[in-house]
Gaussian input, Z-matrix of N, CA and C with variables (Angstrom, degrees):
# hf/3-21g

backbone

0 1
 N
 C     1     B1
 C     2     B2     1     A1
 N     3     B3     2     A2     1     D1
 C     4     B4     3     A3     2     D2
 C     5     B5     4     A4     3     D3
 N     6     B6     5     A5     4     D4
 C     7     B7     6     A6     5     D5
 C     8     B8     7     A7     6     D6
 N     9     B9     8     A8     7     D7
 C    10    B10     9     A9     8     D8
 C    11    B11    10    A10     9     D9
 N    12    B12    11    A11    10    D10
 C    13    B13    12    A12    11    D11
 C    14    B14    13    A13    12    D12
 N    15    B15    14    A14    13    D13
 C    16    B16    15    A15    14    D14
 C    17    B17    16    A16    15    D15
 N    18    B18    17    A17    16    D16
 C    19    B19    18    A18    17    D17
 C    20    B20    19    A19    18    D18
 N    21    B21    20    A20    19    D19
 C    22    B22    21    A21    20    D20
 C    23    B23    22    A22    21    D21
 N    24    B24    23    A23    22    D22
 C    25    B25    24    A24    23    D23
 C    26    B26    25    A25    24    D24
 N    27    B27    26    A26    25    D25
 C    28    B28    27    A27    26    D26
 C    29    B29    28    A28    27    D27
 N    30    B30    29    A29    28    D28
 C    31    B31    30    A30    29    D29
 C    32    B32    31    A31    30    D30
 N    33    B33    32    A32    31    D31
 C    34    B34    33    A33    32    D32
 C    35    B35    34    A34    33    D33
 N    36    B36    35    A35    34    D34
 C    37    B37    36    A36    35    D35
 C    38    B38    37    A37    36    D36
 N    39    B39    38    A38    37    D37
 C    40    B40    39    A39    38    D38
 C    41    B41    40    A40    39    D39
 N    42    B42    41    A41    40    D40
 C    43    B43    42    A42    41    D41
 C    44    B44    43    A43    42    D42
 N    45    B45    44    A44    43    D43
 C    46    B46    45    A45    44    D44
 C    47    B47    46    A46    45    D45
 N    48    B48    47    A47    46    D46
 C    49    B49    48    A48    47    D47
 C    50    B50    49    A49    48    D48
 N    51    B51    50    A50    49    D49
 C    52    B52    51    A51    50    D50
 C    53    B53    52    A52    51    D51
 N    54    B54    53    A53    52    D52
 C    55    B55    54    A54    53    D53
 C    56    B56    55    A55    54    D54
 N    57    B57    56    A56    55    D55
 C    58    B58    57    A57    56    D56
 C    59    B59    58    A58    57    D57
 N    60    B60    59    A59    58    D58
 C    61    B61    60    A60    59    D59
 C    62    B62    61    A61    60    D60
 N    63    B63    62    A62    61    D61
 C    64    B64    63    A63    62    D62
 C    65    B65    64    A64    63    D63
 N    66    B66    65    A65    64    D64
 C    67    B67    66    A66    65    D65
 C    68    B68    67    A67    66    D66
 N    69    B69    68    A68    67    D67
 C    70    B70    69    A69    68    D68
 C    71    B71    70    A70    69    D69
 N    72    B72    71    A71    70    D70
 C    73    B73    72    A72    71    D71
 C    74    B74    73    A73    72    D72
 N    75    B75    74    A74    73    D73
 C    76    B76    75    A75    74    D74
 C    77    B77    76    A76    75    D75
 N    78    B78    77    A77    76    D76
 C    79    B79    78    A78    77    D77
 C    80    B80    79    A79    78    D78
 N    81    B81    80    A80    79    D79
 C    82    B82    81    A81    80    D80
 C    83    B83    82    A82    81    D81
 N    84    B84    83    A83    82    D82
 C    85    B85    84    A84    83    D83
 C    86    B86    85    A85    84    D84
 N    87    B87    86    A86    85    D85
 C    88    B88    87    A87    86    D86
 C    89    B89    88    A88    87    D87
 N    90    B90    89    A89    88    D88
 C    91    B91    90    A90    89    D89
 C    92    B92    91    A91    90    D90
 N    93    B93    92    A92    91    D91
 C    94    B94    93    A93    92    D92
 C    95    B95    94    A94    93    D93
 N    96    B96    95    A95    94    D94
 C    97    B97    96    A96    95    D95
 C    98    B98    97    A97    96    D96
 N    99    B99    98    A98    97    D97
 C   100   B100    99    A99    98    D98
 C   101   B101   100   A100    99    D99
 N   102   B102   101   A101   100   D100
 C   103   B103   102   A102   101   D101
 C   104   B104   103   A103   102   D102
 N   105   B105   104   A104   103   D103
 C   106   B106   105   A105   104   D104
 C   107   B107   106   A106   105   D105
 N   108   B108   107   A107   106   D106
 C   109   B109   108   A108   107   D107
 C   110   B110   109   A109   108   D108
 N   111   B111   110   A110   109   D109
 C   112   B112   111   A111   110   D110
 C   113   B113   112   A112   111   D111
 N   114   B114   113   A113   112   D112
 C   115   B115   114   A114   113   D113
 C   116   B116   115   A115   114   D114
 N   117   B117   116   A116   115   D115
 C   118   B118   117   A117   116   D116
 C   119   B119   118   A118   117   D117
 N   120   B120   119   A119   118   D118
 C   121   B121   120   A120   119   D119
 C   122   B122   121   A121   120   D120
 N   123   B123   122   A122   121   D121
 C   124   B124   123   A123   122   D122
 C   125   B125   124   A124   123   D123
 N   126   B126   125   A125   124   D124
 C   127   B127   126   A126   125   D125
 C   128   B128   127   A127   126   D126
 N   129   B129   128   A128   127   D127
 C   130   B130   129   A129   128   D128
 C   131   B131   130   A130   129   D129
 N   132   B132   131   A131   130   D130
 C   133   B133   132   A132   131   D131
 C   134   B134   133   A133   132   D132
 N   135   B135   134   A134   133   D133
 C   136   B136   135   A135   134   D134
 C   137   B137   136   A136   135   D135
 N   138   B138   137   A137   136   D136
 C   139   B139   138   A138   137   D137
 C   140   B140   139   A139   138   D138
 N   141   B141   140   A140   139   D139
 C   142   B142   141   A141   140   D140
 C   143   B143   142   A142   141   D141
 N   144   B144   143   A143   142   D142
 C   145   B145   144   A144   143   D143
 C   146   B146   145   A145   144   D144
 N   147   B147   146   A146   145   D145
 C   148   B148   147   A147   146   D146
 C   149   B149   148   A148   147   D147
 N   150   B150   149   A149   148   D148
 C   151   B151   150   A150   149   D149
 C   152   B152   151   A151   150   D150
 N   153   B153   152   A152   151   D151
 C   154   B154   153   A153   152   D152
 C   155   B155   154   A154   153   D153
 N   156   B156   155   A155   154   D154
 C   157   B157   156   A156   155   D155
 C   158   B158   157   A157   156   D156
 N   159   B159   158   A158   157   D157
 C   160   B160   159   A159   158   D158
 C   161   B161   160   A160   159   D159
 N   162   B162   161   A161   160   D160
 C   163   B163   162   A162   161   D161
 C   164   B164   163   A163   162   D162
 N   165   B165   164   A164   163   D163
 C   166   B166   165   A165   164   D164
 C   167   B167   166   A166   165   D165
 N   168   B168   167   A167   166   D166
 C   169   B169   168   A168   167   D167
 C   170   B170   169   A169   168   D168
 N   171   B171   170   A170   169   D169
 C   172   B172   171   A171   170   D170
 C   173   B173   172   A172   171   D171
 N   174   B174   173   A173   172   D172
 C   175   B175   174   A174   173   D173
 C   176   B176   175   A175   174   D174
 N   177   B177   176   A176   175   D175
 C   178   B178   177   A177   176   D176
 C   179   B179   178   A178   177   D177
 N   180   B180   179   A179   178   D178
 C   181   B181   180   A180   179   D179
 C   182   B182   181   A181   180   D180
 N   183   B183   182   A182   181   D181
 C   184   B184   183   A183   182   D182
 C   185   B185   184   A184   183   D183
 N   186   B186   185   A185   184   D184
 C   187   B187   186   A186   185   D185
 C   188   B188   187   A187   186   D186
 N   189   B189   188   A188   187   D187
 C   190   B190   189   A189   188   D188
 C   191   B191   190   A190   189   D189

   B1=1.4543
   B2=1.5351
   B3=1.6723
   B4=1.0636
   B5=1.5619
   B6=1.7444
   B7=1.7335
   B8=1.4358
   B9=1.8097
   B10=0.8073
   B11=1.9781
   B12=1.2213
   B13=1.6645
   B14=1.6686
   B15=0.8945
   B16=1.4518
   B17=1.8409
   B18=1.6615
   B19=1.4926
   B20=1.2267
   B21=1.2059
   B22=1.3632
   B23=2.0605
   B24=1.4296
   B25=1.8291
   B26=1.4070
   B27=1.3287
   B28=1.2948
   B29=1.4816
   B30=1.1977
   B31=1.5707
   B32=1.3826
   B33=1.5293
   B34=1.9298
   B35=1.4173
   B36=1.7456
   B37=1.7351
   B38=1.7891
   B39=1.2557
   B40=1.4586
   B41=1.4338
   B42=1.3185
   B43=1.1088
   B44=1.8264
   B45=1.3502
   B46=1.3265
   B47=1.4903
   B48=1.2977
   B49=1.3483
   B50=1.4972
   B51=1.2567
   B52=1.7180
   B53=1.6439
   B54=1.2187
   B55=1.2458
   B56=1.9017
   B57=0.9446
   B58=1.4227
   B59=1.6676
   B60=1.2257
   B61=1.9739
   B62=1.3087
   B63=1.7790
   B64=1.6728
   B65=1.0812
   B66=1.7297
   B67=1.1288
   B68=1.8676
   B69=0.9162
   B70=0.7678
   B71=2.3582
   B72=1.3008
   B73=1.5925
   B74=1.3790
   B75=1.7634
   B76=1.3658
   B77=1.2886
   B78=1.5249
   B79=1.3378
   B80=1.6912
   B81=1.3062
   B82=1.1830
   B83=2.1994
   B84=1.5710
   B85=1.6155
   B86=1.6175
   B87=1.3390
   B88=1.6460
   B89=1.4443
   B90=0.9383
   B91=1.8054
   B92=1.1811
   B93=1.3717
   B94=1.5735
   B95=1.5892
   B96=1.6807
   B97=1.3186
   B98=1.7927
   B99=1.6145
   B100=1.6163
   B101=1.5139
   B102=1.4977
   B103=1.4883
   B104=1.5130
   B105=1.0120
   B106=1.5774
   B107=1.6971
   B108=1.2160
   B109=1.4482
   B110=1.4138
   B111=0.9511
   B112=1.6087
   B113=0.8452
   B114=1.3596
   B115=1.4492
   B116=1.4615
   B117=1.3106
   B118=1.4266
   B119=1.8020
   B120=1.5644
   B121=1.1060
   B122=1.9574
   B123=1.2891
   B124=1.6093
   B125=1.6632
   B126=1.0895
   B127=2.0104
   B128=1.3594
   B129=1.5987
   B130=1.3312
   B131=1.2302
   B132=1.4337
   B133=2.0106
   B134=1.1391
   B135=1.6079
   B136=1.6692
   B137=1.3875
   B138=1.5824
   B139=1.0736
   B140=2.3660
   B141=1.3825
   B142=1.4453
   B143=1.4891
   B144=1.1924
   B145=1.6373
   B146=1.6156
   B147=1.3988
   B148=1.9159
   B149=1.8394
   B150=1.6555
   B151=1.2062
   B152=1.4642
   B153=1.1726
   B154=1.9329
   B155=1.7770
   B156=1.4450
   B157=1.4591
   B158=1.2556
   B159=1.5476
   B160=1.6791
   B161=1.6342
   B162=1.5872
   B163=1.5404
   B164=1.6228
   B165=1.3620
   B166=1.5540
   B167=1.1444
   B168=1.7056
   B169=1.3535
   B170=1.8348
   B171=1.3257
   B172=2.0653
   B173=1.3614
   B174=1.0662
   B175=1.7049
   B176=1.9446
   B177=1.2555
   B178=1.5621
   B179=0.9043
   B180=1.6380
   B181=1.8262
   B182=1.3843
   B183=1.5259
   B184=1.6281
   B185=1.5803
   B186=1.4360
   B187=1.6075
   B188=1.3746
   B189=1.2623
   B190=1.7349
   B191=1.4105
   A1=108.78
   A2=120.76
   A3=117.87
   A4=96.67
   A5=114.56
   A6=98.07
   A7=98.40
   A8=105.48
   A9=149.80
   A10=108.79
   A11=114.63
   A12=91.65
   A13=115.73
   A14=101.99
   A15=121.43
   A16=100.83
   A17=93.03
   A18=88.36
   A19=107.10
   A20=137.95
   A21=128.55
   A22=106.02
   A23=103.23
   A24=107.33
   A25=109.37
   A26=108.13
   A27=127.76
   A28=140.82
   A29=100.44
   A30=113.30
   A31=117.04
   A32=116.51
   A33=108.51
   A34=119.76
   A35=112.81
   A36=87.04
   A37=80.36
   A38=154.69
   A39=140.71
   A40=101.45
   A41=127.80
   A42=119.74
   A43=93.08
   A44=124.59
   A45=128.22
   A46=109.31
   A47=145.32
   A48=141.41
   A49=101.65
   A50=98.99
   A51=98.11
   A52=102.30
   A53=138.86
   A54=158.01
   A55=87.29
   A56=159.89
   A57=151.56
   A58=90.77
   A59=114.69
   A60=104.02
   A61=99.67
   A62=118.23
   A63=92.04
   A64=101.34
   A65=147.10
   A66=136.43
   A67=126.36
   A68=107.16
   A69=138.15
   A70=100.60
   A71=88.70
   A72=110.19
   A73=120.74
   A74=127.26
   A75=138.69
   A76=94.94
   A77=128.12
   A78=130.80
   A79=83.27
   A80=136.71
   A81=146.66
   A82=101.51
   A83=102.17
   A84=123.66
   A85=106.19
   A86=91.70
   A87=91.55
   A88=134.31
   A89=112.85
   A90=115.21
   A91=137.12
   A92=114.10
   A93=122.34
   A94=107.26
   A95=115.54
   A96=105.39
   A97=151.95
   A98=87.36
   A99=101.27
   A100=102.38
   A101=124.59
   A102=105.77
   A103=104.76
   A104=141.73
   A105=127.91
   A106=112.11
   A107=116.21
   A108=96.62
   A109=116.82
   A110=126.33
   A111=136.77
   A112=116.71
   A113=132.90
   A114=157.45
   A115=93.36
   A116=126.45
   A117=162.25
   A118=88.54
   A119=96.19
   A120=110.22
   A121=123.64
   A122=100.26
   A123=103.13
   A124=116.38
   A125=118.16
   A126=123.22
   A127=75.87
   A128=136.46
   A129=112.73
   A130=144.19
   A131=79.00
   A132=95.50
   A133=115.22
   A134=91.24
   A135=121.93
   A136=115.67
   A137=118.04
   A138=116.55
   A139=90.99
   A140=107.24
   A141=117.08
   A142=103.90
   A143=99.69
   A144=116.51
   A145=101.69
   A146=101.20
   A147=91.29
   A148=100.56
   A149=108.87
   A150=114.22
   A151=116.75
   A152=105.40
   A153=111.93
   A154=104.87
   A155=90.97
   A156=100.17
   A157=116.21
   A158=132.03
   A159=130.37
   A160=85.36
   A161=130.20
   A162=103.04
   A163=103.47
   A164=127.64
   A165=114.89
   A166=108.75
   A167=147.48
   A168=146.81
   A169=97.13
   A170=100.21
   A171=90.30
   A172=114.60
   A173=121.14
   A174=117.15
   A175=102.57
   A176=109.64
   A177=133.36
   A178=85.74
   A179=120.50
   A180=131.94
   A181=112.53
   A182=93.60
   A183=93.80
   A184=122.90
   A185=105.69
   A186=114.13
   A187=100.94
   A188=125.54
   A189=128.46
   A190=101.02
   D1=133.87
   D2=-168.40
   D3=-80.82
   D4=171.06
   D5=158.30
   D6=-102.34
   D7=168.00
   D8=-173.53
   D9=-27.84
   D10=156.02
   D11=162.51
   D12=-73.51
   D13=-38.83
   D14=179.22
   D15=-35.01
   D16=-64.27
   D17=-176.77
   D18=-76.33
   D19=-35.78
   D20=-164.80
   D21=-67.38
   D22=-4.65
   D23=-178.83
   D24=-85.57
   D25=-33.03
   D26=167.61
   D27=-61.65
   D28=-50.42
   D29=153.63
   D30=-64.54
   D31=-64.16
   D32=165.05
   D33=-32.49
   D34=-35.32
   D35=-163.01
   D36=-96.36
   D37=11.53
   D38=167.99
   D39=-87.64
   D40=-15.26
   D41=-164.76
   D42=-95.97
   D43=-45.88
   D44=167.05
   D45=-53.89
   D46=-35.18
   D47=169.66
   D48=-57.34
   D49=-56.97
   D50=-157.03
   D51=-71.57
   D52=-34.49
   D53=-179.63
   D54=-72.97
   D55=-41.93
   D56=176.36
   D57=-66.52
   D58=-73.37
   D59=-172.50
   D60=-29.68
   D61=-57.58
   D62=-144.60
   D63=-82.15
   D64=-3.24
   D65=153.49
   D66=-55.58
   D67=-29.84
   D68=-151.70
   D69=-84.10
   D70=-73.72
   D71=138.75
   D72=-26.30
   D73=-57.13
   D74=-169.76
   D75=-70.58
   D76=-44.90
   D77=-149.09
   D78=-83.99
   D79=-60.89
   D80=-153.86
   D81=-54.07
   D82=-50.55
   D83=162.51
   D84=-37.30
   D85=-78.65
   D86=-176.40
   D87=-69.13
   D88=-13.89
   D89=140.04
   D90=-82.79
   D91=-4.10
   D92=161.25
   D93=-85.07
   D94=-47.63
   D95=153.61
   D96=-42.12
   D97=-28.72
   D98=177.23
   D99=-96.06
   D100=-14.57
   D101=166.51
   D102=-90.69
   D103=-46.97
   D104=171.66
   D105=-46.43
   D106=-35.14
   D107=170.85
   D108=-68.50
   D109=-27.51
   D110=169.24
   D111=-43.85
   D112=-77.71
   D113=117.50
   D114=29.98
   D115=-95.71
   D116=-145.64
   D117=-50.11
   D118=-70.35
   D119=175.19
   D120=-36.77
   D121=-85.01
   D122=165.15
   D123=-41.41
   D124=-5.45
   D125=-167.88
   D126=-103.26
   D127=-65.28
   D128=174.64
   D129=-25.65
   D130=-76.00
   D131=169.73
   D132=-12.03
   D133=-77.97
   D134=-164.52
   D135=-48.29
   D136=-35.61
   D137=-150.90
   D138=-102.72
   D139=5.43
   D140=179.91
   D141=-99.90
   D142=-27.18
   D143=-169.03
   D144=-79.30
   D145=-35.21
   D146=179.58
   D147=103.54
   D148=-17.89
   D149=166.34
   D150=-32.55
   D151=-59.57
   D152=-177.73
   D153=-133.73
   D154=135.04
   D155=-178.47
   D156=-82.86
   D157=145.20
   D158=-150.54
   D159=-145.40
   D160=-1.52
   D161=-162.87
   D162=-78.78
   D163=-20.65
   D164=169.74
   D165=-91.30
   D166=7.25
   D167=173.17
   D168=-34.08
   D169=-76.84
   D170=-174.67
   D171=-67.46
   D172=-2.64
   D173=-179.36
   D174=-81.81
   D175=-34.36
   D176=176.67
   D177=-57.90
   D178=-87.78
   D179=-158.77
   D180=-28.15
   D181=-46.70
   D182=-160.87
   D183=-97.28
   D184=-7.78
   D185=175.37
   D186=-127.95
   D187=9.80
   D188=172.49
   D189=27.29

């Protein structure tokens, strides 16, 4: 038995709400992704450039 139209209007527009968050979410992901690559990027640089020194970075990590 199908449901109702009634219900079936109801479920479509919850399914369009809930389907807007997770887009919504994706968009929010992938700009947190494109600023950490940024990030990542310039931490490179910097750290090729002599800008910031990294040769005790794992000696830190690992004996804090």
């Amino acid at each position: 038995m199908h449901p109702l139209l009634d219900e079936q209007q109801k479920i479509a527009a919850f399914l369009d709400r809930e389907t807007a968050k997770i887009d919504a979410l994706i968009v929010e992901c992938e700009t947190a992704i494109g600023l950490l690559k940024e990030r990542r990027t310039a931490l490179i640089s910097a750290a090729v450039t002599g800008e910031i020194d990294v040769r005790d970075v794992e000696h830190a990590e690992r004996y804090g």
